[in-house]
N, C-alpha and C positions, 0 to 999 in steps of 0.2 A: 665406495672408498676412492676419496680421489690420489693419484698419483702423482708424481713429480713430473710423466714424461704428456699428461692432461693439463698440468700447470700453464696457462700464457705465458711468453715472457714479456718482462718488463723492456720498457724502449731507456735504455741509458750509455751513458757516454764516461768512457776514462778519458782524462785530459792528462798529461803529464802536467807537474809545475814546473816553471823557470826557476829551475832552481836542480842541487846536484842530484836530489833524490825526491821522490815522490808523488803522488798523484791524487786529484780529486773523482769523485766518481757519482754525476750528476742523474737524475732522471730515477732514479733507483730507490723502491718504499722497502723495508727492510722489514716491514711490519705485513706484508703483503706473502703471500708464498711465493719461494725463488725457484724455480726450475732446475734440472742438475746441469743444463747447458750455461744460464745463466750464472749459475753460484760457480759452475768453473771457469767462467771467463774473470769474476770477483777473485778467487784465487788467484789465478795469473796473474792478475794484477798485482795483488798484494806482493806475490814472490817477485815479479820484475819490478815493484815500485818500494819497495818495503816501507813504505808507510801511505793511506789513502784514508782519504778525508770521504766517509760519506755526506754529501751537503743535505741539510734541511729534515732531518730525521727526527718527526716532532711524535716520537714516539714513547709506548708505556716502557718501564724497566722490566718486566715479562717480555717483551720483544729484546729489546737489547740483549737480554739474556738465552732467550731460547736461538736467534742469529748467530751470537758467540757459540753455543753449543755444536752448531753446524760445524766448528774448525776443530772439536775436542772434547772434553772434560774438563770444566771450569774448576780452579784453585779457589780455596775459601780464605782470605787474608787472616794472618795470624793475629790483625788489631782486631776484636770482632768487636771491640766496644763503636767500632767504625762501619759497621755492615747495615746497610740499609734494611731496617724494621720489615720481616718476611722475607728479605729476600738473600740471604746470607752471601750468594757468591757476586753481591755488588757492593763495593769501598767505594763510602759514600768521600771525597776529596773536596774540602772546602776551609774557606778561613771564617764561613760564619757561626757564632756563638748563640746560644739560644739559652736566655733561664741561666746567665752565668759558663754555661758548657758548650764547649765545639763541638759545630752537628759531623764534624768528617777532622778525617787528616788534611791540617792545614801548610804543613809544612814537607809534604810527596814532591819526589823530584828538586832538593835541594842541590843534590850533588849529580854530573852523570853521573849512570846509572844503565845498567839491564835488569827489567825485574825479573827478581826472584831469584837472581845466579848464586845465591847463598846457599842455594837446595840442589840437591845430588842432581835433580831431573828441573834445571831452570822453565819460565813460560812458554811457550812457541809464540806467543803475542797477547797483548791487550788492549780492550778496548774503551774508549775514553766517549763518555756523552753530555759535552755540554747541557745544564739545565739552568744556570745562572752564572751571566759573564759579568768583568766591569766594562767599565767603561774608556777604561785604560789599563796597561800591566797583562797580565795573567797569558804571554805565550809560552810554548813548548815550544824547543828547542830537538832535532832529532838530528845525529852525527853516523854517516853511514861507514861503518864498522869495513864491510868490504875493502870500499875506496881507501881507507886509511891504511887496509893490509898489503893492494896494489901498489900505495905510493910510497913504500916502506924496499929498501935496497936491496936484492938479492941476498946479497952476507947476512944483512939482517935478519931476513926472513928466517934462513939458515939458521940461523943463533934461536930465533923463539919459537920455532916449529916442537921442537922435544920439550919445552918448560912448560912446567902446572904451574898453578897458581890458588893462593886461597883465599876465599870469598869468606865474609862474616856479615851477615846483617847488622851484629851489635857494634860491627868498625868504629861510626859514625851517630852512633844512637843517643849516647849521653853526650856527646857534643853538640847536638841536634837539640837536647832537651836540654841545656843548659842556655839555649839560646829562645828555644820557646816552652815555655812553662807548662801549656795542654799538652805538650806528647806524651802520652801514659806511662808510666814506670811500668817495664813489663814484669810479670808473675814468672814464679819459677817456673810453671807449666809452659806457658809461652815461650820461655828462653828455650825450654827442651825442645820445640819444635823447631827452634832455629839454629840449629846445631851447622858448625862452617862445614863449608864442601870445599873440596879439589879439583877445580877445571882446568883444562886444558889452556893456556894462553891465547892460540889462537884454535879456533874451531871447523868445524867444514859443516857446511850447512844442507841438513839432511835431507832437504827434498832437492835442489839446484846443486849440490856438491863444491858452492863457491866457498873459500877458505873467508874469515873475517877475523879482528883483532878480539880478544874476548875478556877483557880487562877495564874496572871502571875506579874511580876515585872515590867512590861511594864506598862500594861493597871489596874489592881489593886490599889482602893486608899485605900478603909479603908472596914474594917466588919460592916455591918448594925445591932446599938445598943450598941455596945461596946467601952468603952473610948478607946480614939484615943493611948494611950500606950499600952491597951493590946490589940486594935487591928494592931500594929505596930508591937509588937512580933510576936503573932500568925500566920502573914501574913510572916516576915520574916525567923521563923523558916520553914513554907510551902514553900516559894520560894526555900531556901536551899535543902530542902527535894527533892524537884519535879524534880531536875535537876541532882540527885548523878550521877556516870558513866554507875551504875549497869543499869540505864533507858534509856542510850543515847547511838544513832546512830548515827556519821559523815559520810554525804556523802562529798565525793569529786567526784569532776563535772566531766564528760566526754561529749567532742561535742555531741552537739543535745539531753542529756541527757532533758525526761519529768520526772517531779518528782510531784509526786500527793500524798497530804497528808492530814489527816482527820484532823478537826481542832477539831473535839469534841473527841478524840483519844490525839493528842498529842500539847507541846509545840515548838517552833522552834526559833534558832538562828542563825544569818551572822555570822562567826568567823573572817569577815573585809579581806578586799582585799587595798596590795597597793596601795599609791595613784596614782604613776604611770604606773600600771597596770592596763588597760582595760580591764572590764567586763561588758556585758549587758545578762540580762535576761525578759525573756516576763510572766506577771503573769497574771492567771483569778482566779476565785474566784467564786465558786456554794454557790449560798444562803439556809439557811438553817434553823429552827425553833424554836421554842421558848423552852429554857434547863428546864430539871423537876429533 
């Protein structure tokens, strides 16, 4: 029986990017077994970088998936007409059509966004694996959540420290599909599952105890207690806020590019890929606990 502490380690390199947040993480087969020194130097990373690009991961979705396991219990997305054939806990994320029908969700990450914050217990992170880029278009956008809480005034802080806030996945859903026609009408069963939650505005993030802003334009309806105006402001000045330039990271993709990113850390958006350029990506998603 071999062992974790039998395991070789891999020779690999965190580089930080020029940029406010994130990092690349070179040298590293993910498909390979990871040692528990190296898999916690990989953590570290992830919690000091919150978002890390594995480069060059030209691997099967069995590995993506059993890797993601290493940080969790992976979440089964609620489109399951979008779940990759066997392998249910990967949303297959694409604009291409096949036989008339989109093979993936073409239109993820329209709005920021934290996945899943619509659920009692939102993701701890997900992970994204290029399989088909264009040729142009198709970056993610990632807004570090923290930074935007530090650079927010004393008073301020003060003022949104005690406010909840609630989350709907259905916020944005038929405005979503009024604009693309594939998004599925979801079933009554479906909708049960997405029942709104009540999060905290801002959060303290459970393994580093750093505080971050925990509100997005996507999934955000209203502040719990506050007439519906000034909780329309209040949310709208935080959305503005949380996204300035000074907080955000563009990646742009490179084949077999793994991008793994902390959801209670940061925001993230598509910046949209042509229509007639082909792109597919494979997502999982580590379940994660209830925000304080």
């Amino acid at each position: 029986m071999t062992t974790t502490a039998s395991i070789p380690a891999q020779d690999f390199e965190v580089l930080r990017f020029d940029a406010p947040v994130g990092a690349e993480i070179i040298g590293l087969d993910i498909s390979k077994p990871i040692n528990e020194t190296d898999f916690a130097r990989i953590h570290r990373a992830h919690l000091d970088h919150h978002v890390v690009v594995f480069r060059a991961q030209d691997v099967s979705p069995e590995a993506h998936i059993d890797f993601s396991r290493r940080f969790g219990p992976l979440e089964i997305h609620v489109l399951h007409q979008y779940h990759l054939k066997g392998h249910p806990e990967i949303l297959i994320v694409s604009n291409i059509k096949e036989n008339g029908e989109p093979i993936g969700l073409g239109d993820a990450g329209a709005y920021w966004h934290s996945d899943i914050s619509y659920k009692d217990k939102p993701s701890l992170g997900s992970l994204l694996h290029a399989q088909e880029l264009p040729s142009e278009g198709g970056d993610t956008l990632f807004a570090d959540q923290h930074l935007a809480w530090e650079a927010l005034s004393p008073e301020t802080q003060q003022h949104l420290l005690p406010l909840k806030a609630e989350h709907s996945y259905l916020a944005k859903y038929e405005e979503l599909r009024s604009k693309n026609p594939w998004r599925p009408k979801l079933s009554q069963e479906q909708i049960d599952k997405v029942a709104p939650a009540i999060q905290p505005v801002v959060r303290t993030h459970p393994e580093t105890g750093c505080k971050a802003l925990f509100v997005s334009e996507h999934f955000t309806t209203g502040i719990v207690g506050l007439p519906k105006d000034e909780s329309d402001a209040l949310l709208a000045e935080l959305f503005a806020h949380s996204v300035k330039p000074e907080f955000v990271y563009r990646h742009q993709w490179k084949p077999h590019d793994l991008v793994f990113w902390d959801n209670r850390s940061l925001m993230h958006l598509a910046a949209g890929t042509p229509d007639e350029l082909r792109r597919k990506l494979y997502r999982t998603t580590i379940q994660g606990d209830l925000p304080f």
